[in-house]
MIMI-774748 format. One record per residue (C-alpha): x, y, z. Coordinates in steps of 0.5 Angstrom, whole numbers, padded with zeros to 4 digits, always signed. Layout:
XYZ...
//
This chain:
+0238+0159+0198+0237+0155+0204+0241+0151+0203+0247+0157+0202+0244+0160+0209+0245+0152+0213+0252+0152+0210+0254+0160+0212+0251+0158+0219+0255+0152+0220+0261+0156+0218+0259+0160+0224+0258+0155+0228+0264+0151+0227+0269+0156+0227+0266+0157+0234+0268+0150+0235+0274+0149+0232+0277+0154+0237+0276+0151+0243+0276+0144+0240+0281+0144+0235+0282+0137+0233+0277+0133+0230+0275+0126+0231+0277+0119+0228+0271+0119+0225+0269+0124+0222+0271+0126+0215+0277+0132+0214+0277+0136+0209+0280+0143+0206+0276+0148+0200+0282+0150+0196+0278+0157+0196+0281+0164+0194+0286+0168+0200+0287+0161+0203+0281+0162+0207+0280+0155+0211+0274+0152+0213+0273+0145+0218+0266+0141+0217+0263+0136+0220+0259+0134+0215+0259+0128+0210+0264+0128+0205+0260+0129+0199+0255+0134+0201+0259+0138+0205+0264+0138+0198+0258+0140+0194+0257+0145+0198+0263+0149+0199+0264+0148+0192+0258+0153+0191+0262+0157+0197+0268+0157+0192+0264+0160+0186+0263+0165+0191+0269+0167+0192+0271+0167+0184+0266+0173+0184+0268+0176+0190+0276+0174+0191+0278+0179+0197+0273+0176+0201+0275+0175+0207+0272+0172+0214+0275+0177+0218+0274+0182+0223+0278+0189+0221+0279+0189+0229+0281+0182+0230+0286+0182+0223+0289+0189+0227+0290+0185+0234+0293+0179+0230+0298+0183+0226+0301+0186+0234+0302+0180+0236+0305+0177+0230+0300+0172+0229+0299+0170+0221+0293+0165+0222+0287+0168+0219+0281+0169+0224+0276+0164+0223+0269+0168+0226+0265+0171+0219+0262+0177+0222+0254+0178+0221+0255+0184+0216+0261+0180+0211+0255+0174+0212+0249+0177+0209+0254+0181+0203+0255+0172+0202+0248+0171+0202+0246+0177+0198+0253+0175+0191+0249+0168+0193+0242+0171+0190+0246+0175+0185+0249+0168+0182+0241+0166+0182+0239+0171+0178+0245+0170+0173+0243+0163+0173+0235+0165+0172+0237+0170+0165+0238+0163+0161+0231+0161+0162+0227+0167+0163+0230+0168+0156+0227+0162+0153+0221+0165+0155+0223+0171+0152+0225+0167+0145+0218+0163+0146+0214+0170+0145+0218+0173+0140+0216+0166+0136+0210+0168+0136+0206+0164+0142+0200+0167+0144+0196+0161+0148+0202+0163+0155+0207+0160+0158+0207+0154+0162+0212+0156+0168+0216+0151+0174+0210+0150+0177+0205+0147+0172+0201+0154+0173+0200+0157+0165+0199+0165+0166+0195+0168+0161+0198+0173+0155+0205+0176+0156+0210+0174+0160+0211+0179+0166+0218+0176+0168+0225+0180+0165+0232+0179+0167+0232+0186+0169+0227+0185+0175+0229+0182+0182+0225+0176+0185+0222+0180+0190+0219+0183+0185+0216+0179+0180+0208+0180+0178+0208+0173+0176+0208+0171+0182+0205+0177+0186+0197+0180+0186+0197+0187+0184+0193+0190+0188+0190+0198+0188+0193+0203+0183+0196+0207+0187+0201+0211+0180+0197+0213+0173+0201+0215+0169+0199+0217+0162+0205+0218+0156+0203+0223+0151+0201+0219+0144+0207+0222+0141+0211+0219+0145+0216+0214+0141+0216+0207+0143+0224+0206+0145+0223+0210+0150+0217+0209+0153+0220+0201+0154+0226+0204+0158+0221+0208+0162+0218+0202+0164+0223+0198+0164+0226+0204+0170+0220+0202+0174+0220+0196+0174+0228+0194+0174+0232+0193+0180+0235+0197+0184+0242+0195+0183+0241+0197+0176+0238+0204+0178+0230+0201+0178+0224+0202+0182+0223+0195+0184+0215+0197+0182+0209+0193+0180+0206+0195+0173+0200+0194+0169+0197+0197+0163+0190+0199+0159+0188+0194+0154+0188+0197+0147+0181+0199+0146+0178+0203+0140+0178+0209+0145+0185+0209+0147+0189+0215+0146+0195+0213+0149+0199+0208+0153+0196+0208+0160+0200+0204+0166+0198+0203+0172+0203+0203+0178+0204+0199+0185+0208+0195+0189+0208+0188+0193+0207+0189+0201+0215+0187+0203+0217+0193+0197+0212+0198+0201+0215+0195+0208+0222+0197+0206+0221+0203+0202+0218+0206+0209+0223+0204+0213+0228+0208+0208+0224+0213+0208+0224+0213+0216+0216+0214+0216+0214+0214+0224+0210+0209+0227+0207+0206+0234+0209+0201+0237+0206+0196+0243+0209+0200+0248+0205+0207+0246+0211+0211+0243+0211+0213+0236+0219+0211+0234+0222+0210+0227+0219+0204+0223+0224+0199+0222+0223+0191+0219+0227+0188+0222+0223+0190+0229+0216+0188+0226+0213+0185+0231+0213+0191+0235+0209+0195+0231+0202+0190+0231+0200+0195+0237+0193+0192+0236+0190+0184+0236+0186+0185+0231+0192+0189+0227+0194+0186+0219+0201+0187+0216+0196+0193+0211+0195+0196+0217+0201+0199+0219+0201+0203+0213+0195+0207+0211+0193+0209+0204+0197+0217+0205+0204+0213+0206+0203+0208+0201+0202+0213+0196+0207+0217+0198+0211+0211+0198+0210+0209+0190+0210+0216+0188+0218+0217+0192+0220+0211+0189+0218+0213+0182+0221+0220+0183+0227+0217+0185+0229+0214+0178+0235+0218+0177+0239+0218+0171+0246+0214+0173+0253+0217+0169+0252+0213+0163+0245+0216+0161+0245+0222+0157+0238+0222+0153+0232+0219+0155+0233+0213+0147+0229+0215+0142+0228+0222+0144+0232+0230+0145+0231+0230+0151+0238+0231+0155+0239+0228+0163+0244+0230+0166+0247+0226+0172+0242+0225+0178+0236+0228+0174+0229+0225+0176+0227+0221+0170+0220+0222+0171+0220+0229+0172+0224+0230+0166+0219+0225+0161+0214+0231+0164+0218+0238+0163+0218+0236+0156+0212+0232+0155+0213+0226+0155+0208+0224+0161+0202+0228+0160+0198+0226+0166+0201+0223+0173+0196+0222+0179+0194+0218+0184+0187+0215+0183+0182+0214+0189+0180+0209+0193+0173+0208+0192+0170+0205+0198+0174+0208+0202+0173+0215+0199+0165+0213+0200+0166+0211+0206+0169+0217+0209+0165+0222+0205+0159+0220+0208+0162+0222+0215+0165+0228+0213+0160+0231+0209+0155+0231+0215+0154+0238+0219+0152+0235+0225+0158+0230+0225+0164+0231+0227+0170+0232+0223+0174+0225+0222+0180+0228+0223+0186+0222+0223+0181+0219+0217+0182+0224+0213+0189+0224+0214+0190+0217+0213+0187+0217+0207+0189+0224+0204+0197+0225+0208+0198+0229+0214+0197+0236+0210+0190+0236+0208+0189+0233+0216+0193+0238+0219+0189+0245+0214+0182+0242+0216+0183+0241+0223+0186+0248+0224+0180+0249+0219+0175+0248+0225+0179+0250+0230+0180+0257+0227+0171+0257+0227+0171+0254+0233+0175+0259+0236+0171+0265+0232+0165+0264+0237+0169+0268+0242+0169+0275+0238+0163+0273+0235+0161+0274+0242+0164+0280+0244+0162+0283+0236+0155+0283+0239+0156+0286+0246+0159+0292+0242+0154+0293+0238+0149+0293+0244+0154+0298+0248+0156+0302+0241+0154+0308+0245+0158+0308+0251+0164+0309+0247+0169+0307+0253+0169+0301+0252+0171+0300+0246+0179+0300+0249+0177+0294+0253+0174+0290+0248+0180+0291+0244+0185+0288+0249+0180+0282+0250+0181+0281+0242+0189+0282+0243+0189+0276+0247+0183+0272+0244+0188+0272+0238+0194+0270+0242+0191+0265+0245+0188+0261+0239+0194+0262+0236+0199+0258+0242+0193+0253+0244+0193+0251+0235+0201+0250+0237+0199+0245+0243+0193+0241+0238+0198+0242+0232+0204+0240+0236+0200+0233+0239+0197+0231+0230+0204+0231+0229+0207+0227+0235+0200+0221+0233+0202+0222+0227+0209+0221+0226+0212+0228+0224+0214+0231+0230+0221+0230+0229+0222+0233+0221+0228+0238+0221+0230+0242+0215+0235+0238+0214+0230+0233+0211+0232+0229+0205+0233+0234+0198+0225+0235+0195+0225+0231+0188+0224+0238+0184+0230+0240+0187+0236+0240+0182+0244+0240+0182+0250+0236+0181+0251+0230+0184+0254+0231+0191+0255+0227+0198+0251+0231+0204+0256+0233+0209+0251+0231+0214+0248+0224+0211+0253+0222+0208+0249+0220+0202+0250+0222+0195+0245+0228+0193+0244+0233+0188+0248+0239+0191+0246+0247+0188+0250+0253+0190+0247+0257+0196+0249+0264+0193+0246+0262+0186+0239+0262+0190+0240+0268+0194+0241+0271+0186+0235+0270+0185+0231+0271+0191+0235+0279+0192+0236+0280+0185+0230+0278+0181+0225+0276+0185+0225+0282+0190+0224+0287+0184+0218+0283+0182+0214+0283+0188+0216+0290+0189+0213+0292+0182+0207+0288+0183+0205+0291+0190+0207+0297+0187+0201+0296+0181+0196+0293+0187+0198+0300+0190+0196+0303+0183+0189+0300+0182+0187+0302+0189+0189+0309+0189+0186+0310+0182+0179+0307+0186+0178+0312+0190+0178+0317+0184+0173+0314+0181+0169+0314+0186+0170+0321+0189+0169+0322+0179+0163+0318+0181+0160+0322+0188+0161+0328+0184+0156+0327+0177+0152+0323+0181+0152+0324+0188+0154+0320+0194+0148+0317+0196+0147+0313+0189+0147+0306+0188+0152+0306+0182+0158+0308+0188+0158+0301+0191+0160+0300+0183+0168+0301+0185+0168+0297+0190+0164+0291+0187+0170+0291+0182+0176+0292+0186+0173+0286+0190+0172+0281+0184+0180+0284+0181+0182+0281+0188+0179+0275+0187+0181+0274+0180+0189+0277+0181+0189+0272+0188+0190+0266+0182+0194+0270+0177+0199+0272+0184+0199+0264+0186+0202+0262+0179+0207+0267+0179+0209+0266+0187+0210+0258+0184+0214+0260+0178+0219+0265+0183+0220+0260+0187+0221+0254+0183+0227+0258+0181+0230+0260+0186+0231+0252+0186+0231+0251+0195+0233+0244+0198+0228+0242+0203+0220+0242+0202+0219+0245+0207+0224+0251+0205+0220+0252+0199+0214+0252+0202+0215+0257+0206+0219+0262+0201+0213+0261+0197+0208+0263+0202+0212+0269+0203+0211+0271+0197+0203+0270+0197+0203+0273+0204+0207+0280+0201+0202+0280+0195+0197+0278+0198+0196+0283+0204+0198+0289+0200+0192+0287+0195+0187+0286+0200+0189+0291+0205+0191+0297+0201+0186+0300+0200+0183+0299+0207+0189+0302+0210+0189+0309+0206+0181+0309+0208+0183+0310+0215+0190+0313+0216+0189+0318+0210+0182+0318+0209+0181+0317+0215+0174+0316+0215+0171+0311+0219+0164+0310+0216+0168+0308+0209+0172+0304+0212+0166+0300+0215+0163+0299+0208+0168+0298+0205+0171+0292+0209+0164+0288+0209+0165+0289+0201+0170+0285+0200+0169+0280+0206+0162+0278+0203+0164+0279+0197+0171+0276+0197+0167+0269+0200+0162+0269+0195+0167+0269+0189+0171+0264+0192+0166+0260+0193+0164+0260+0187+0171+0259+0184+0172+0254+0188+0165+0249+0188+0161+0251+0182+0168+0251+0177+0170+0245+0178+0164+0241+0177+0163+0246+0171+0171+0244+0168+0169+0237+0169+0163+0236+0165+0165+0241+0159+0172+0235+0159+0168+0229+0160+0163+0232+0154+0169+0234+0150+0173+0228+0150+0168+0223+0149+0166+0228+0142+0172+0231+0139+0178+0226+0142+0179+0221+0136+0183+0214+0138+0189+0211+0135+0187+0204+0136+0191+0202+0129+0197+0207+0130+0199+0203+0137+0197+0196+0135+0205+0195+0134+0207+0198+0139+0202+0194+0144+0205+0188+0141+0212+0191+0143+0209+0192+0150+0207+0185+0151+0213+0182+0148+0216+0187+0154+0212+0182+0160+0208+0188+0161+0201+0185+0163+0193+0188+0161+0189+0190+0166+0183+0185+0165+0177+0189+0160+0172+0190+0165+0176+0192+0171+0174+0198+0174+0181+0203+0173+0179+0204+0167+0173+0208+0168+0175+0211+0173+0181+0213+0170+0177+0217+0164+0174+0221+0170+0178+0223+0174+0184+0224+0169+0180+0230+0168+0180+0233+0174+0182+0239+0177+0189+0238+0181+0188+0239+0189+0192+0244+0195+0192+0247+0201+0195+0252+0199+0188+0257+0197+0185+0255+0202+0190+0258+0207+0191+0263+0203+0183+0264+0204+0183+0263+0212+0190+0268+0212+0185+0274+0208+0178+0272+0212+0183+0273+0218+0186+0279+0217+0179+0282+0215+0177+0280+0222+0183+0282+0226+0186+0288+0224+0180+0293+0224+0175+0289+0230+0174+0296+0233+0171+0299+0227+0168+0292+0224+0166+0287+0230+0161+0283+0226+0166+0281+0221+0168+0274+0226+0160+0272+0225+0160+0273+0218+0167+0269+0217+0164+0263+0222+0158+0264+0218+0162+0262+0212+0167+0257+0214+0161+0252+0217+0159+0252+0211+0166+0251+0207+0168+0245+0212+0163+0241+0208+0163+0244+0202+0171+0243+0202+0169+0236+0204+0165+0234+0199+0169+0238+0193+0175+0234+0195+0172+0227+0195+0167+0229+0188+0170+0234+0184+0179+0233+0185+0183+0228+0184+0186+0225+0190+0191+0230+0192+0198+0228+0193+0200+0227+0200+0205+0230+0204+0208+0230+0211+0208+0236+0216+0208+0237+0222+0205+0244+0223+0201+0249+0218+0208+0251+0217+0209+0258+0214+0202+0261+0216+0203+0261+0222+0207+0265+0221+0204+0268+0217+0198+0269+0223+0202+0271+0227+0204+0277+0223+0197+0279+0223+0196+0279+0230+0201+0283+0231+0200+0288+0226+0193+0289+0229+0195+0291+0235+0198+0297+0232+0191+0298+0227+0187+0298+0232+0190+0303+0237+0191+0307+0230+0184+0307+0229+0182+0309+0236+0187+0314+0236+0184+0318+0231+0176+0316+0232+0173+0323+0235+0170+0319+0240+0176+0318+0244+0178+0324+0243+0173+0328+0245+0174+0323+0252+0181+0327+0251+0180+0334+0251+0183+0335+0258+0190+0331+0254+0194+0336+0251+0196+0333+0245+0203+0330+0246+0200+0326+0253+0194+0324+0248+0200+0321+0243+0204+0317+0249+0198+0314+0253+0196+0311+0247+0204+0309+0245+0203+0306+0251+0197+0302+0251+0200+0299+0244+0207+0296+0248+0202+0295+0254+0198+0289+0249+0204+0287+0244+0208+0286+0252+0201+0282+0254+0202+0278+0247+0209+0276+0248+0207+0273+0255+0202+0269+0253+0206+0266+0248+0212+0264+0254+0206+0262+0260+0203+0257+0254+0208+0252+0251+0208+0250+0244+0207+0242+0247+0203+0238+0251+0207+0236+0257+0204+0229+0255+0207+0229+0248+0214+0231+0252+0214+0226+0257+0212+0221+0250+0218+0224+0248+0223+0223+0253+0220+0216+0253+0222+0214+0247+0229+0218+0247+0231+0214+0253+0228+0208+0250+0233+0210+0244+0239+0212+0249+0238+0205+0252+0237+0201+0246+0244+0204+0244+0247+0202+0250+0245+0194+0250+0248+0194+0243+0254+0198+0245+0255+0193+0251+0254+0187+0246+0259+0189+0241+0265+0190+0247+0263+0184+0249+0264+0180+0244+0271+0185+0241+0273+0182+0248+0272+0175+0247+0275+0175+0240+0281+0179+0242+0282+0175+0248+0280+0168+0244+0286+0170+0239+0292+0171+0245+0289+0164+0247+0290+0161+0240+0297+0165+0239+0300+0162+0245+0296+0155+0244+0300+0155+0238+0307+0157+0241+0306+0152+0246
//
């Protein structure tokens, strides 16, 4: 390959030459290369080897034989002129598509001689393969004529399993060896390009287990195809580029592994492997019914119908250790940038609003307690309901400051919903009208369908049963009141199970908002997740709220209300806490056991089948190495997501929120619980779950949402609540009723105008973020300016230099 690269730089060089000198000395050797299209080119190079080379130039061109040196502008000014003579200037683009059909000739050339070690193999050789190099591998060979030579685990170290995926042990051989050969084929051939080992076959074994991950120039160009953002030495966060590698070592002390954390080289492996789409020609996955259709993800199809039983990440131990030690201390702070680096931006961004949010809880925690002092005076409880207005305001515009300045540092800021399609999204086969770039494409109306026509009556028909259950409560305990009397024990019954039916319907709400959405098919991940948390927010906040806006609007009992708001907040806390620490540890024990004394092994079964593999090229881990005990505890783990502990946040919020006037020591409960919860969230995740997949976003998405609407439906609650207090109306008995109704009219638009000043006097940015911002943009505009520049001047060289030429040769 050096050779063809020195060969395609003389022809650079020396076409130069030949314009501005166009005979050549006495001396010096004149040849021509008969090559296809009558393509000319001069050298200054000996006989004999420049002959041995430009023969390999002319193998080229049998492969390519429209090929040509020219420039499409140059060719169009030389058919204006009438000049015939083709140009002699190869262009950088036309030069790299010569030196990539050279690689392609090579590996043609390789096929020969990787199959004689496929032939050795099958012939029954088991002491290895004895390469170029003198160097003997051990086992299988893991070279195939179907991997690129970037690519080749022969010659690479396999590093962190960053991919498990576990077939199921039905799963036919014929097709396991084509999924494979998928992730580990090239890429021009509809492969990943992946690095692939697999468990040895031990009595334990159930079925084939594979580990998967990449070479370090894999990682490099898989990033830079999915446009990760980085920083650079100048401090901006611009687009990760290899061709600019050098400017992103920032730090002295930076490797080339310390560009990308562990989150993006997870994420990497996982896209690559989702990304294994089924070209024209693949129908069905060999071996098995299962249909493909054109551009279906070949992995989600292997586990849609069972192919692929288990598909995770696993942890990285030491780093895992060290960041829970950290993590789990009350008296630290948290490693927010840690915490992202090793689980994603999602997870970083939900614990970062996780202690935001507490710390902010310190200021109505605060004024809960003045009011409880100064309960008597009922004059001031308006003013402490305005101070809750722009409290709830301000932290939700300075969350928007601290988010805006995450997703700046980590390199999200400029996601749009114009993002590439999500890999559970499906349809035919398109180009993008924006990209350019072939995606599935799915009709929009069909979505719609499914949203108004079949999604909306669900929703409704649910709310409509959480509206059953709570009127139904109010029944039974008034049934209750009367045998047994108001003061008993047994009427915080009714409350004690509504509380435990929320919590347990919150699960079952979740599955069906993920099953809705899921089928509604929407493009973009951000698109689905904010359709899906829509769903959860309507169910949600009727089935947790219902009931306590019929105690006071219809009710209107206020003591009541009282009871029953603290009910379900302490309630709800304890039960979800329960469910979320104590049950995973429960499930992962009971699997453990379970596993260890009722799963029998298919050790002789998957003998033969092994054999296969091995013949495939496909290399064991080493029998003591650690993967393998990890993977038996880890693959029984729970799965991890944010979006129950927002949901969670979301309901504690609104607990606080809309009924503050009535119940002002909920913010003290609520910060009590998350103090608590910030390390128990922290040591659940790096004991109990397998290692969440990471995911990139620039915000808290639609929870912010979400907030917001709570903020705004607390205004009216509260004025609500104070409107109907006889405290305050007895402070009013001088009012008829009308002023009475319009002074507290205007009170509410008075707050709800406050709110929407705050939110245009404190922008969503930090000025430091859209100063970093305009830097890079005017960075980019400049960069383009220079390359624009560059590419005139050389149009207008070349042009220039072919009127010249023209009218040498005339003369």
């Amino acid at each position: 390959m050096e050779d063809i690269k020195e060969l395609l730089n003389e022809i650079f060089e020396n076409s130069i030459a030949s314009s501005r000198q166009p005979e050549l000395h006495d001396n010096t050797a004149r040849f021509e290369a008969p090559c296809p299209k009558k393509v000319r080119v001069r050298h200054k190079r000996p006989m004999s080897r420049a002959w041995h080379m430009m023969s390999r130039s002319c193998k080229l061109n049998k492969l390519i034989p429209n090929m040509h040196f020219a420039n499409d502008d140059e060719e169009e000014f030389n058919e204006e002129i009438g000049n015939t003579r083709k140009p002699t200037i190869p262009s950088i683009r036309q030069r790299n598509s010569q030196i990539h059909a050279f690689e392609n000739m090579d590996h043609i050339e390789e096929e020969g001689k990787l199959n004689e070690f496929r032939s050795a193999l099958k012939s029954g050789s088991k002491k290895g393969v004895t390469f170029g190099d003198g160097v003997r591998k051990r086992g299988a060979l893991t070279r195939s004529p179907d991997l690129s030579s970037s690519n080749s685990e022969d010659f690479e170290r396999f590093g962190e399993s960053f991919m498990v995926v576990e077939f199921h042990e039905n799963t036919p051989t014929e097709a396991i060896q084509w999924i494979i050969d998928k992730i580990r084929g090239r890429k021009v051939d509809g492969g990943a390009e992946l690095m692939v080992r697999k468990e040895p076959l031990t009595k334990e074994t159930q079925s084939l287990i594979i580990h998967v991950s990449a070479t370090q120039m894999k990682f490099l160009e898989i990033a830079d195809d999915m446009g990760f953002m980085k920083r650079t030495k100048t401090g901006i966060i611009r687009n990760f580029n290899v061709a600019c590698l050098d400017d992103f070592f920032y730090d002295e002390n930076m490797t080339l592994e310390d560009i990308l954390t562990p989150a993006d080289r997870q994420s990497i492996v996982k896209h690559a492997l989702e990304n294994i789409r089924a070209s024209e020609n693949e129908h069905q996955i060999p071996g098995t019914k299962t249909q493909l259709y054109h551009g279906q993800s070949v992995i989600q199809a292997a586990q849609r119908y069972e192919l692929i039983t288990s598909f995770y990440s696993l942890h990285q131990k030491p780093k895992l250790r060290r960041l829970r030690h950290v993590w789990i201390k009350p008296t630290k702070r948290q490693p927010i940038d840690e915490i992202r680096d090793y689980f994603g931006e999602s997870v970083g961004m939900y614990f970062s609003f996780l202690g935001f949010y507490t710390y902010a809880l310190i200021v109505p925690t605060v004024l809960g307690l003045l009011q409880m002092l100064l309960s008597e005076e009922t004059e001031t409880v308006p003013f402490f309901c305005a101070f809750y207005v722009v409290w709830i305001k301000i932290f939700l515009e300075l969350w928007k400051r601290k988010s805006s300045a995450h997703a700046y540092r980590w390199g999200t800021i400029t996601m749009t919903n114009l993002d590439e399609p999500r890999v559970g999204y499906y349809g035919k086969l398109g180009r993008d009208p924006i990209t350019g770039k072939v995606t599935p494409q799915y009709p929009k109306w069909k979505t719609y369908v499914q949203m108004y026509c079949v999604t909306a009556p669900i929703i409704l028909f649910c709310t409509s049963i959480a509206g059953f259950v709570t009127i139904f409560q109010f029944y039974v305990e008034s049934y209750l009141a009367e045998h047994f009397g108001i003061d008993s024990y047994i009427m915080y019954v009714p409350s004690i199970v509504n509380a435990i039916y929320i919590a347990i319907s919150t699960i079952a709400y979740d599955r069906l908002a993920t099953y809705l959405t899921d089928r509604e098919n929407h493009r973009t991940q951000s698109q689905y997740e904010r359709h899906r948390v829509n769903k959860l927010i309507v169910l949600e906040f009727v089935n947790n709220f219902l009931c306590l806006f019929y105690i006071a609007f219809i009710l209107q009992d206020m003591k009541m209300l009282k009871t029953q708001l603290m009910m379900q907040l302490i309630v709800l806390q304890f039960v979800q806490n329960i469910l979320e620490n104590l049950l995973p540890y429960l499930k992962k024990k009971v699997a453990l056991i379970s596993n260890k004394l009722f799963v029998k092994s298919n050790h002789e079964r998957l003998q033969q089948a092994y054999e296969e593999y091995d013949q495939m090229g496909i290399q064991s881990l080493e029998d003591d190495d650690h993967r393998m005990l990890r993977h038996k505890k880890e693959s029984v783990m729970d799965e991890y997501n944010t979006y129950d502990d927002y949901l969670e946040l979301y309901i504690q919020f609104g607990y606080v929120v809309l009924f503050s006037s009535v119940a002002p020591m909920t913010a003290f409960w609520a910060i009590l619980n998350n103090v608590i919860e910030i390390r128990l969230d922290a040591y659940k995740l790096c004991s109990f779950f397998k290692r969440p997949f990471a995911r990139r976003t620039k915000n808290i998405g639609a929870w912010q949402l979400a907030f917001e609407t709570l903020a705004i439906i607390s205004i009216m609650t509260n004025c609500g609540i104070l409107y109907l207090s006889p405290q305050m109306r007895e402070l009013a008995t001088n009012m008829s009723a009308e002023a009475y109704a319009i002074t507290f009219l205007v009170i509410e638009h008075v707050l709800l105008g406050l709110t929407w000043f705050i939110n245009k006097a404190i922008p969503d940015t930090p000025l430091w973020v859209r100063v970093a911002l305009a830097k890079a943009d005017y960075e980019s505009r400049q960069a383009l300016k220079r390359e624009n520049a560059q590419r005139s001047r050389n149009l207008l060289f070349r042009r220039f230099r072919s009127v010249f030429d023209s009218h040498s040769m005339l003369t």
